[in-house]
C-alpha positions in Angstrom: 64.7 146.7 75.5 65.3 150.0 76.7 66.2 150.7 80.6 66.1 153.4 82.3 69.4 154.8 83.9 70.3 153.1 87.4 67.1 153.6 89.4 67.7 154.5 93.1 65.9 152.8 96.0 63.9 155.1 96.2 61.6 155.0 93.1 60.9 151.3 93.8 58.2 150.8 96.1 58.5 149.6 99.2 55.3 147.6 100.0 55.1 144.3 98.7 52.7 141.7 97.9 52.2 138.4 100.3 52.2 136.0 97.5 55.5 134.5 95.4 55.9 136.3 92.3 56.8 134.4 89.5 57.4 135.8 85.9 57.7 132.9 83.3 59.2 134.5 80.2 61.6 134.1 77.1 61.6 136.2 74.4 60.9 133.7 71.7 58.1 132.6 70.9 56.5 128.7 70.6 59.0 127.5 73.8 55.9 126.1 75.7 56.0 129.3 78.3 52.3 129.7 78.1 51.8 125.7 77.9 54.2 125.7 81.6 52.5 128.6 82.8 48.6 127.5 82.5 49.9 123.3 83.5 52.7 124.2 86.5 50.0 126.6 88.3 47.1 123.8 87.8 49.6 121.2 89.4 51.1 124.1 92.4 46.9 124.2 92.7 46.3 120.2 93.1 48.8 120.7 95.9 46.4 123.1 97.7 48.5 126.2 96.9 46.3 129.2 96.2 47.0 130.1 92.8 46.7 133.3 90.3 47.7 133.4 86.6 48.6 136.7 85.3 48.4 137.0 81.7 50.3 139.3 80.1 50.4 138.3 76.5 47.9 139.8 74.5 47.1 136.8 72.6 45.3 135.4 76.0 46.2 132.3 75.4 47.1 131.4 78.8 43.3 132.4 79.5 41.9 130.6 76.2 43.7 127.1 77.7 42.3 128.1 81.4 38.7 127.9 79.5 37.7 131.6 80.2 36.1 132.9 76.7 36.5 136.3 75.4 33.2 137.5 76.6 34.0 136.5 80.0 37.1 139.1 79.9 35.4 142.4 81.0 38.3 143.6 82.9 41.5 142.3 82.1 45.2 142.7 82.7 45.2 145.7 80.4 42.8 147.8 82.5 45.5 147.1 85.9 48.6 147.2 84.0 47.1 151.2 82.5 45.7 151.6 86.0 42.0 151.9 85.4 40.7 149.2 87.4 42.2 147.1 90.2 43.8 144.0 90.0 41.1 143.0 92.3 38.2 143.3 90.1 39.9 141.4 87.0 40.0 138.3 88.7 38.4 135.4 87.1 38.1 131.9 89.1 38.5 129.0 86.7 37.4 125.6 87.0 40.5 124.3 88.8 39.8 124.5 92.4 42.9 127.5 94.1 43.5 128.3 90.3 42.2 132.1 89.3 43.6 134.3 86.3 43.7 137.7 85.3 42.8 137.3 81.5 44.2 139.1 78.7 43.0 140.6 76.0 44.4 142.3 72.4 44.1 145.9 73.8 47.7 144.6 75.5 49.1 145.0 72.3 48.3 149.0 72.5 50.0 148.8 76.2 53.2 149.0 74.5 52.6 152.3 72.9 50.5 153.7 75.2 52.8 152.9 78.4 55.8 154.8 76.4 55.2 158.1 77.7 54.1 157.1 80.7 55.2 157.9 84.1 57.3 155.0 85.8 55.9 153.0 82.9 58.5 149.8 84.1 56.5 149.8 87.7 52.9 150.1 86.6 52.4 146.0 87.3 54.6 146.7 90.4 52.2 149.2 91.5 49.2 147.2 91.1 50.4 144.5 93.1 51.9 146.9 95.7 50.6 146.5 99.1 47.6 144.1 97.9 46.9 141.7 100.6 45.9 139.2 97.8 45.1 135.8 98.8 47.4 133.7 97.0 50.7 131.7 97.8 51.7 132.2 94.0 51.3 134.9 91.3 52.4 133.4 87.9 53.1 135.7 85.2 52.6 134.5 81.7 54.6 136.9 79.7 54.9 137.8 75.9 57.3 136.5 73.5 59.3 139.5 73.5 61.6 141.4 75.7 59.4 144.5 75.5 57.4 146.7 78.2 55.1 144.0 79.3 57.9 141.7 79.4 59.6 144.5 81.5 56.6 145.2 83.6 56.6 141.7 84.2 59.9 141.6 85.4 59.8 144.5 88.0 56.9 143.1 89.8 58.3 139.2 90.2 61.0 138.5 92.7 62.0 135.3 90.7 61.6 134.1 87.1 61.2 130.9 85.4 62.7 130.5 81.8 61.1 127.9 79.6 63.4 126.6 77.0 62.5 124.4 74.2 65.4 121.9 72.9 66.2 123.2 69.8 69.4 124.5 68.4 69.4 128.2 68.9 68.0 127.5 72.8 71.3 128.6 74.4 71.8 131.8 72.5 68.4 132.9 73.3 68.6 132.2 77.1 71.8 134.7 77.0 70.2 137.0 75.8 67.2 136.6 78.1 70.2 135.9 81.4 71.5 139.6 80.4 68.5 141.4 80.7 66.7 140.3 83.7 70.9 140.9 85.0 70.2 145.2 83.6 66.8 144.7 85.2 68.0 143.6 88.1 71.1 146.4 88.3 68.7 149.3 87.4 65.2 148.3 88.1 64.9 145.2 90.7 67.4 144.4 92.7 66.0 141.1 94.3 64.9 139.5 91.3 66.4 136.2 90.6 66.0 133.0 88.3 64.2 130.5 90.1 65.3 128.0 87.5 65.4 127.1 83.4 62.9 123.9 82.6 64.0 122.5 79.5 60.8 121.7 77.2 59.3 120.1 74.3 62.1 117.4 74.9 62.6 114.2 72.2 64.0 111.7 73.6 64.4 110.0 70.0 66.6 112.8 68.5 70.2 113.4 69.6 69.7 117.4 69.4 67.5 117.1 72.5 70.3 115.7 74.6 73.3 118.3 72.8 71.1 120.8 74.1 70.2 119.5 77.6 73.9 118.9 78.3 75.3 121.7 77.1 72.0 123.8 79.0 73.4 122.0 82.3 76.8 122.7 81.5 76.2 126.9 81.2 73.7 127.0 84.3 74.3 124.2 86.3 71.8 123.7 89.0 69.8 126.4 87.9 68.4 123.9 85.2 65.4 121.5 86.7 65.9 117.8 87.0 62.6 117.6 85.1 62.2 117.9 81.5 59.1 118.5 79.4 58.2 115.6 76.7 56.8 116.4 73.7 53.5 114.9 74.1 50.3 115.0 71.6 48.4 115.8 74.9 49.8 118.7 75.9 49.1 119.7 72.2 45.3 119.3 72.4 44.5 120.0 75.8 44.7 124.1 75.0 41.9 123.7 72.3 39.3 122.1 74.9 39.9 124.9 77.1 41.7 122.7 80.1 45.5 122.2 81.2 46.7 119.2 80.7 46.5 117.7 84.2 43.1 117.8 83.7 43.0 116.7 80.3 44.5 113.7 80.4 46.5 113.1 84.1 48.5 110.5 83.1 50.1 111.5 80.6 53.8 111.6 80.3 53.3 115.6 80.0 50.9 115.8 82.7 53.5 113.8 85.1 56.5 115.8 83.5 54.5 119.1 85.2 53.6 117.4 88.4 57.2 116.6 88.6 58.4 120.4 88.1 56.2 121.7 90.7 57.5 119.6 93.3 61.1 120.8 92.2 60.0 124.0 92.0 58.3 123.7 95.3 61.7 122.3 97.2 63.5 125.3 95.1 61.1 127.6 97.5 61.3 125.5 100.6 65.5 126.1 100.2 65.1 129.6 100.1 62.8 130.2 103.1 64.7 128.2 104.9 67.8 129.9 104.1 66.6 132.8 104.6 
């Protein structure tokens, strides 16, 4: 990822949005980002919270698993992030009650290119969600697996960001590299963002590797990692390909309950900071 030089206050905008913004990203791919994305907004949404779900992969998987078809994505994220339409017109209500999402589509993919030339092309998300009055407690972000422009764009706009991390070997090297960028995007681009927390996923309580990993996770970041981990859980697995989160899937599941769990922390996490602020 390439940044800019140091960016004075100045070119950042100064109006923000009224809702929480919340990028959940990591570079790699098949962590469970998109799984946490579509299951801890349908749980932050069964607490009453008004909800949207920005997707900014071009796969659109976080809209597949939300159950809005392709030939329900007229406008998309594509159209706000190359700012043809607003980000008003792209949202899509799903059938969870507080839950919306901007769907994606695969003309993302030609974001990448098209947004290199472009004029402030780190801020164009920013910019759509400047100054929008939209009525939602939380904006989630469901980002690529990559640390490219829509990752970046991504980045900009949130105030916090949520790092999925599956229990695998090469986790911690990974989350580094992730920890160093959003620290360059913070210095140059964003000077408020912050991680709201690492959720470790896809977690085996049968294999040894899963707890090497945890513990040493904990032992690099501390509190920063949430009490809750994500089980690997058939359900979670099949829930995407009838179009519903898991909470509605199958509630009482262990992975349903694992992402009930994480909202609550990451609602406390939220409490904390107003209050300390």
């Amino acid at each position: 990822m390439i940044l800019a030089p140091a960016a004075h206050d100045s070119l950042i905008p100064d109006t923000t949005p009224s809702a929480r913004i919340i990028a959940i990203a990591n570079q790699k791919g098949g962590v469970g980002k998109t799984t946490t994305a579509i299951n801890l907004a349908t749980a932050l949404a069964a607490v009453d919270k008004k909800v949207l779900l920005l997707d900014l992969d071009p796969q659109g998987n976080a809209s597949t698993g939300l159950g809005i078809g392709r030939q329900s994505r007229l406008i998309t994220s594509y159209q706000v992030l190359i700012g043809e339409q607003p980000i008003e017109t792209a949202i899509v209500p799903t059938k969870v009650p507080h839950l919306s999402v901007v769907p994606a589509s695969v003309d993302l993919s030609g974001a990448e290119i098209e947004l290199v030339s472009a004029d402030r092309r780190e801020y164009r998300l920013r910019q759509a969600l400047a100054g929008k009055a939209l009525p939602y407690d939380y904006v989630l972000i469901d980002c690529p697996p990559s640390l490219g422009l829509l990752t970046l764009n991504a980045l900009v706009a949130a105030q916090a960001v949520l790092v999925p991390l599956q229990c695998e070997f090469y986790a911690l090297e990974g989350l580094s590299h992730l920890v160093r960028t959003i620290d360059r995007v913070k210095r140059h681009l964003n000077p408020t963002l912050e991680i709201q927390g690492v959720v470790l996923t896809m977690f085996d309580k049968r294999n040894n590797l899963s707890d090497l990993v945890a513990a040493d996770v904990r032992d690099h970041f501390g509190d920063k990692v949430y009490e809750t981990v994500i089980p690997r859980n058939v359900r979670i697995s099949e829930a995407p390909s009838h179009g519903k989160p898991v909470l509605l899937y199958d509630f009482r599941c262990p992975g349903s309950q694992a992402y009930v769990h994480l909202a609550g922390e990451v609602l406390r996490r939220e409490r904390i900071r107003l209050d300390a602020a």
